[in-house]
N, C-alpha and C positions, 0 to 999 in steps of 0.2 A: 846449699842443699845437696845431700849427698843422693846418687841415682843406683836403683838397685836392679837387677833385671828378674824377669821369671820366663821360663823354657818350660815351653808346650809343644810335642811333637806327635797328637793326635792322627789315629787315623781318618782317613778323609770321610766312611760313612759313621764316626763318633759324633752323637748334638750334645754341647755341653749343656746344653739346658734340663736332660733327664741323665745328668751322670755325677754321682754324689761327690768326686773331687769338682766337678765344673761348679755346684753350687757353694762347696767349700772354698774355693778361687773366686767364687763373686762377694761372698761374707769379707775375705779377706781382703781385697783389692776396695773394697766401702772402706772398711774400716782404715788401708792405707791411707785413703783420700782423705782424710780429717788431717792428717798429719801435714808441718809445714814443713820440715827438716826434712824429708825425701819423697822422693819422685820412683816410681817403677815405672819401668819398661817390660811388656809385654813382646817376646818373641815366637812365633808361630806360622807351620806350616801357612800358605794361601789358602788352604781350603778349611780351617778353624777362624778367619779373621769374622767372617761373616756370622756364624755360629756364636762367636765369643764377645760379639755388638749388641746380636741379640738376646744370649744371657745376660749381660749389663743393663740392657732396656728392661727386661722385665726382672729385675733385684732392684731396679729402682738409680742403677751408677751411671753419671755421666760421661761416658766413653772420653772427653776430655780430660779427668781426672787420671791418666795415664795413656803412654806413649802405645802401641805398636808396630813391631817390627817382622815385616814377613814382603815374600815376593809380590808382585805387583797381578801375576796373575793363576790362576788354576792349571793343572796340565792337559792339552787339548783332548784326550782321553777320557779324563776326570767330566770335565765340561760333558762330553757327548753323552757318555754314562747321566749323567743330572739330568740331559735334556728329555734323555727315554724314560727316565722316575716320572718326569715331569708329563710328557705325554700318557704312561700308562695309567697316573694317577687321575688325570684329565675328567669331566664330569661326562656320564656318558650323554651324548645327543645323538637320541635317531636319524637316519639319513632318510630323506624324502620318500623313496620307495618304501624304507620300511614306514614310516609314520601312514602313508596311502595306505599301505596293506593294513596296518593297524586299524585304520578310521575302515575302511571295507568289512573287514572281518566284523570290525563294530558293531557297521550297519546291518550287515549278515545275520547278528545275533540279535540285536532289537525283535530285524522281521521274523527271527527264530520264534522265538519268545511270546510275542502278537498272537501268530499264528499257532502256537500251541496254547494259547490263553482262549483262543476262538475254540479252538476242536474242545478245549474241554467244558468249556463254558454252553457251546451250544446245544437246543432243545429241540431242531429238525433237522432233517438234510436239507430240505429248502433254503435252512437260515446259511449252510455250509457250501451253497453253491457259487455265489460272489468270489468266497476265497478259495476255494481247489480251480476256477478259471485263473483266480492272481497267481498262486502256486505255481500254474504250466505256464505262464506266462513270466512271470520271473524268473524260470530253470531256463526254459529256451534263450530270454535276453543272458543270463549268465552263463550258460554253457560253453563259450567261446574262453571266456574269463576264466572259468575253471581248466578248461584245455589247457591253457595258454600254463596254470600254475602249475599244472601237474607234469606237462612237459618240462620247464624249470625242473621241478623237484627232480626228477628222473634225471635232465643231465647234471644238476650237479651231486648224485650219487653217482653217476657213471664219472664225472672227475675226479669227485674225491677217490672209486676204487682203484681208476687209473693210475691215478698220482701216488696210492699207495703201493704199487704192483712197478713204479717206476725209483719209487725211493728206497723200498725192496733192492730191486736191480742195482741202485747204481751205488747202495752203501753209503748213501746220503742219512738214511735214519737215525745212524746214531750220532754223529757230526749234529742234526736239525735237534735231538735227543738234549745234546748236550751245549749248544746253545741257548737252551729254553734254560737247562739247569743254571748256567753262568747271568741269563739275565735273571733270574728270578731269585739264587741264593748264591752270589759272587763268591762271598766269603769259601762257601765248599770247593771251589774249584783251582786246582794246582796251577792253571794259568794266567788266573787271576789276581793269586797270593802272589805271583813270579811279577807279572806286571807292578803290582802295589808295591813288591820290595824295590824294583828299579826306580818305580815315581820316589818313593819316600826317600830312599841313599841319595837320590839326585837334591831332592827340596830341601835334605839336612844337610846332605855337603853343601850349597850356596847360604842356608842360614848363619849355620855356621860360621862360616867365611863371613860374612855381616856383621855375626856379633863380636867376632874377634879383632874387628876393625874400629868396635866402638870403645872406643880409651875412658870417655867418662863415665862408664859403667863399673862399680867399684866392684860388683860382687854377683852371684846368680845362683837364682834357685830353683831347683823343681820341683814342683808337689807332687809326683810320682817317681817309681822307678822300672818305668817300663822302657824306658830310652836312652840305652848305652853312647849315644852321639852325646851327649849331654857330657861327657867327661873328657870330651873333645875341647870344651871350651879353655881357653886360655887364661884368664881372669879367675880369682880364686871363685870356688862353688860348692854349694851342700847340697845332696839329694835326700828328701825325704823319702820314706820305707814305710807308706802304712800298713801294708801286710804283705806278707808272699804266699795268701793263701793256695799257689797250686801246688805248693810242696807239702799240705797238711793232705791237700784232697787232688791227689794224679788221678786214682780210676776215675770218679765222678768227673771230673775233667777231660778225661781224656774219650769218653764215652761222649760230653757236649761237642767237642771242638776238634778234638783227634791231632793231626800234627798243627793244626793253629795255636792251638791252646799251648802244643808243645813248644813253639816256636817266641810263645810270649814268655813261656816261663825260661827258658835259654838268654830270652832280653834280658827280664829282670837280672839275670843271675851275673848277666854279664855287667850291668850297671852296674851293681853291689861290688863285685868283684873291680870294678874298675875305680869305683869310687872313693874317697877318703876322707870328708866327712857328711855325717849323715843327719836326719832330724827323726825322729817316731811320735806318733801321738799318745803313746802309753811304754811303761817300765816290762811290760810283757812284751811286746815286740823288740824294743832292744836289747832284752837277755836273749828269750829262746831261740829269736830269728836270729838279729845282727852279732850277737856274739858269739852264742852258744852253736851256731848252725852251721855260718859264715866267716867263724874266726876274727870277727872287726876288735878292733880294741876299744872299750867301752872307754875312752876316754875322747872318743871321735865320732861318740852320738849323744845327742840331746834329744832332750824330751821334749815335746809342746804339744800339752794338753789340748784340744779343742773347747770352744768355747760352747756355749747351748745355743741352740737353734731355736730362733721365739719366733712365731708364725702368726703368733697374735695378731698383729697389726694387718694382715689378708681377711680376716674376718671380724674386726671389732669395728663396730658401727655407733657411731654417739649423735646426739644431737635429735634424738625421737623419745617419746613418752616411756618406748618401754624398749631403752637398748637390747637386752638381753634378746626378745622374741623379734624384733626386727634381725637383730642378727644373726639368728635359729633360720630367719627366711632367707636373707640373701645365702648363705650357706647352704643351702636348700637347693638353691638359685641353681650353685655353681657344683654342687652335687649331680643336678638333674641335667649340666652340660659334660660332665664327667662320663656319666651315666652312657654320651654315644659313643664315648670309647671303647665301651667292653667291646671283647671277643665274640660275648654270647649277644649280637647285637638284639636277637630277634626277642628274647626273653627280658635285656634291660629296654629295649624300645615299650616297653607295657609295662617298665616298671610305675607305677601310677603314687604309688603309695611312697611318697619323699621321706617319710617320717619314719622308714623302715628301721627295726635298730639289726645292729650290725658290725660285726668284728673287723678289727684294720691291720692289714699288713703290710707297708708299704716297703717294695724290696723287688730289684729285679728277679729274674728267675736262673739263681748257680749252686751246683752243688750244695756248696756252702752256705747255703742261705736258708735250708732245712723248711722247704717248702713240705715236700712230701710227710714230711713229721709232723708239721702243722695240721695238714689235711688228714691226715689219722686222726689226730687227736679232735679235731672238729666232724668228723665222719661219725668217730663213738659219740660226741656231745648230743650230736642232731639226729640220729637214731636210737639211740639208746636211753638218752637221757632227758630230751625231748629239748634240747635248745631251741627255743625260737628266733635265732637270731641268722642271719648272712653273716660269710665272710669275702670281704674285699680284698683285693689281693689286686697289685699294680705291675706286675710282672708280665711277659706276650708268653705264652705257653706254647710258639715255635722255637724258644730258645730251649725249652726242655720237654720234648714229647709225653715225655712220663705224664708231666702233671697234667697234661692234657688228658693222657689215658685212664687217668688214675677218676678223673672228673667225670668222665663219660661214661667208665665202668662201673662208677658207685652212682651212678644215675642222681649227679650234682649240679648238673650245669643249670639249674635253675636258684638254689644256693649259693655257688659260690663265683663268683660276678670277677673278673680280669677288666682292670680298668688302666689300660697301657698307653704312655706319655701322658701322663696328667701334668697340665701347668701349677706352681708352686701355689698359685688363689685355691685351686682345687682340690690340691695336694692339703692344704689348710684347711678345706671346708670339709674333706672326708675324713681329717683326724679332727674335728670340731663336733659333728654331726655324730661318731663312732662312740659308741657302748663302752667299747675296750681295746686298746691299739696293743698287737703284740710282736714281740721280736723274737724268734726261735733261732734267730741264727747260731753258727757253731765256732765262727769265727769272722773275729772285726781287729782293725788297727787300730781303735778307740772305743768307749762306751758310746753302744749306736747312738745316732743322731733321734731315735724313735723317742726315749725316754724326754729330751728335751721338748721336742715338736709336739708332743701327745700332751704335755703337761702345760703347754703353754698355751693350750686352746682348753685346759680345765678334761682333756683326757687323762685317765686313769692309764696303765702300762704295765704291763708283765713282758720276764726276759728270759732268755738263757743266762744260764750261771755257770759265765766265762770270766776268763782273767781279766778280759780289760774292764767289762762292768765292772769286779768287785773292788777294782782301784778304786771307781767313783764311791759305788754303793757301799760303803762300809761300816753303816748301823745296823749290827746282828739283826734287830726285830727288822727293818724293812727289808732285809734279803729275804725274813723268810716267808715272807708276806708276797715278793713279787717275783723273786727268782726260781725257777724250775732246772730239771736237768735236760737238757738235748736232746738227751741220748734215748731218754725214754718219754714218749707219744704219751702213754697213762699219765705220769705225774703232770708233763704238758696240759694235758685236760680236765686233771684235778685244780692245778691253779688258777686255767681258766676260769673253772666254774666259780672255784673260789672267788674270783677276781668279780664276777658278777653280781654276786649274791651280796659282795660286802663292797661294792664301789664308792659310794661315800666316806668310806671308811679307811679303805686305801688309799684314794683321791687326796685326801686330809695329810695321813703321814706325805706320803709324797711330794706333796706342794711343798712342805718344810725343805725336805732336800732339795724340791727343783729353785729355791729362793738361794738356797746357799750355794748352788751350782751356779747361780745366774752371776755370782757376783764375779765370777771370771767371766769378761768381754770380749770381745774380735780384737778390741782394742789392745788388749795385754797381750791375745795371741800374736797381730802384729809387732808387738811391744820385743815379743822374744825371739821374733823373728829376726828384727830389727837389729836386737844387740848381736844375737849370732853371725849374722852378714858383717857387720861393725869389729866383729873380737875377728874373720877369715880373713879381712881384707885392711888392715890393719898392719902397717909394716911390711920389710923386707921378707921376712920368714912364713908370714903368711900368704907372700904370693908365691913362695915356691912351695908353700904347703898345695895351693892351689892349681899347683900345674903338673902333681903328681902324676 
């Protein structure tokens, strides 16, 4: 049995369970597992080991079906940081005094209530004379009580003025300022990226040093190339290249993320440039990017097409009278748990009506992802054209202020529903339950994964018309049937419509292509992985091809 390894050097707040290489990594690592001829080993940061157990638990893989390899523990830092998510995210419990004042106030309000139900309700003074003796008689018993609160209130205004008239002086506020910033958005703060770079050089230099120790490891891959340590390794190895999307899209990037963003796209560049052979999931990312951009010799990248993504099996339910509508329910089910995820909690908490229909886009929120193009083109649909439909959208809208802005100023937050970290069941039941699933992206390192997951729960799908789609989509009539331009919001929402009005119809062509898509498996995709690791490590020439 020949042993292959795969290099993971996530950062510590990445969950591979909402990150489309982590689900691509659990697809593929199943599908290893069938195999009897090799064994992977899984090498990774300590603080992915946890994360990458529990994406295995739920795709269904026996974390037995493959080794890993990482430190024994987190760095004491990392830890404390966890334990303050942990405490802030805590449920809240009132503390005694406040629940007392609650239940007082409570009772407060009753005899409030009572007694302005008497005054209006009564027919004499006579009948009024019982309760204005309770009245003076209640004020006097609580007078003291009330003293008592209004003293409180008063000193702790007079603290807080204090304290702020003290952090004034002492140039504490902006220090207190910028603590609050660092616990609340780490990632913005330059002493926090300084930190992260020292933990992560530390956690890759001893990995490292691990894996170069391990001799029956023939060969290593990584399914990204975000991580220049990666050509560190000693043992022949291929880095996969699914896109360099920040060199299409710097401003839009550099507007989210500012020097982070810059800092990843410096990794990448540095991998690429360090690396010597590589894998892509389509024939447009290895001309424009790897060859055309980077100089690589196109004789030191291979293609490997991804396989389709069938979701089916999250919601198909057998063994009742009427599959179909049982199944329409439990998706329903797991819609309406989906559902407490939005951002707009207070509008989906009253979503009442499960059966709502409803557009799906399921995509984080980055430049590239042509979110804001979506929401034009869904903005003209539903005022102008009078669409009755939602659109869902699984992206957090603090990744891109805009689209938040853009939601609130076209007075949408009742339309268009942010349903952020949905589990893959959910993920399934929302492209099950959805009208029309669409992809506007502007750029992918494959034909998105939307086309297969939409089609496999019997969703219909319209796309941008990008190079790596059209490698798959390549029947004139179905391009023009589902593909649109990007670049323009109008044709966007003329296809949409289109897409609605004639869903059966589209649905039909498509299934045809999604059957012929299907008959490429995870299985072939490890297949080609398999022989590529097989042809690096293979002979004397391909260990020094591997230790370029």
């Amino acid at each position: 049995m020949k042993v292959y390894g795969i290099y993971l050097a996530y950062a510590p707040t990445i969950d591979l369970q909402y990150q489309g290489l982590g689900r691509y990594l659990a697809y593929f690592l199943k599908a290893a597992a069938k195999r009897s001829d090799v064994r992977f080993v899984v090498a990774c940061p300590s603080w992915t080991t946890e994360g990458l157990l529990q994406l295995c638990e739920s795709e269904g893989l026996a974390a037995g079906t493959f080794d890993i390899i990482s430190l024994p523990d987190k760095p004491l830092l990392l830890r404390a940081y966890e334990r303050y998510l942990q405490y802030k995210r805590r449920p809240f419990r009132p503390g005694i005094f406040a629940a007392w004042r609650q239940a007082f106030l409570s009772k407060c309000m009753q005899h409030r209530l009572s007694i302005e139900r008497r005054l209006a309700t009564s027919r004499s003074a006579l009948g009024l004379l019982p309760w204005l003796i309770y009245v003076v008689a209640l004020g006097v018993l609580l007078l003291p009580v009330l003293l008592v609160m209004v003293a409180l209130k008063g000193a702790s205004r007079l603290f807080l003025a204090l304290r702020s008239r003290f952090v004034g002086w002492s140039g504490i506020a902006r220090n207190l300022l910028r603590l609050q910033t660092l616990a609340a958005q780490p990632k913005e703060e330059a002493l926090v990226l300084r930190l992260y770079h020292f933990m992560a050089q530390h956690e890759t230099d001893v990995l490292i040093a691990k894996i170069n120790r391990l001799t029956h490891v023939a060969a290593w891959y990584s399914p990204t190339a975000f991580w220049p340590s990666f050509n560190a390794i000693k043992a022949p190895h291929v880095m996969c290249v699914p896109d360099v999307v920040l060199k299409d899209f710097p401003v839009g990037f550099a507007h989210v993320g500012g020097d982070r963003f810059l800092e990843n796209f410096r990794m990448v560049e540095k991998a690429i440039e360090g690396g010597n052979r590589f894998i892509t999931y389509s024939n447009d990312i290895k001309w424009s990017t790897l060859v055309d951009h980077y100089g690589v010799n196109p004789d030191s990248v291979d293609v490997v097409p991804h396989a389709v993504n069938d979701l089916h099996a999250w919601v198909n339910i057998t063994g009742f009278a009427d599959n179909e509508a049982t199944g329409r329910r439990y998706a329903e089910a797991l819609f309406s748990t989906a559902l407490g995820k939005a951002t707009n909690i207070e509008y989906a908490g009253s979503f009442a009506n499960r059966s709502a229909r409803f557009l799906f886009y399921p995509s984080q929120f980055r430049p590239s992802k042509n979110v804001l193009g979506l929401l034009l083109a869904y903005h003209h649909l539903l005022k102008q054209r009078y669409l009755g439909h939602k659109l869902i959208l699984t992206g957090n809208p603090k990744d891109m202020p805009e689209i938040g802005e853009f939601i609130r100023n076209n007075n949408l937050a009742n339309d268009v529903l942010c349903l952020h970290g949905l589990t893959v069941p959910e993920l399934a039941a929302c492209y099950r339950l959805a009208d029309l699933a669409i992809n506007p992206s502007l750029s992918e390192g494959g034909c998105p994964f939307t086309f297969s997951e939409a089609l496999s729960v019997g969703t219909p799908v319209v796309m941008a018309r990008i190079a790596v789609t059209e490698e798959v989509i390549t029947d004139p009539e179905l391009r023009a049937m589902m593909l649109f331009d990007p670049y323009v919001w109008q044709d966007m929402a003329d296809r949409i419509e289109w897409a609605i009005q004639n869903r059966d119809r589209l649905r039909s062509v498509q299934m045809d292509a999604f059957k012929a898509a299907s008959l490429r498996t995870w299985d072939d995709v490890v297949a080609d992985h398999i022989e590529i690791l097989n042809r690096i490590s293979a002979g004397p020439a391909a260990a020094l091809l591997g230790q370029k």
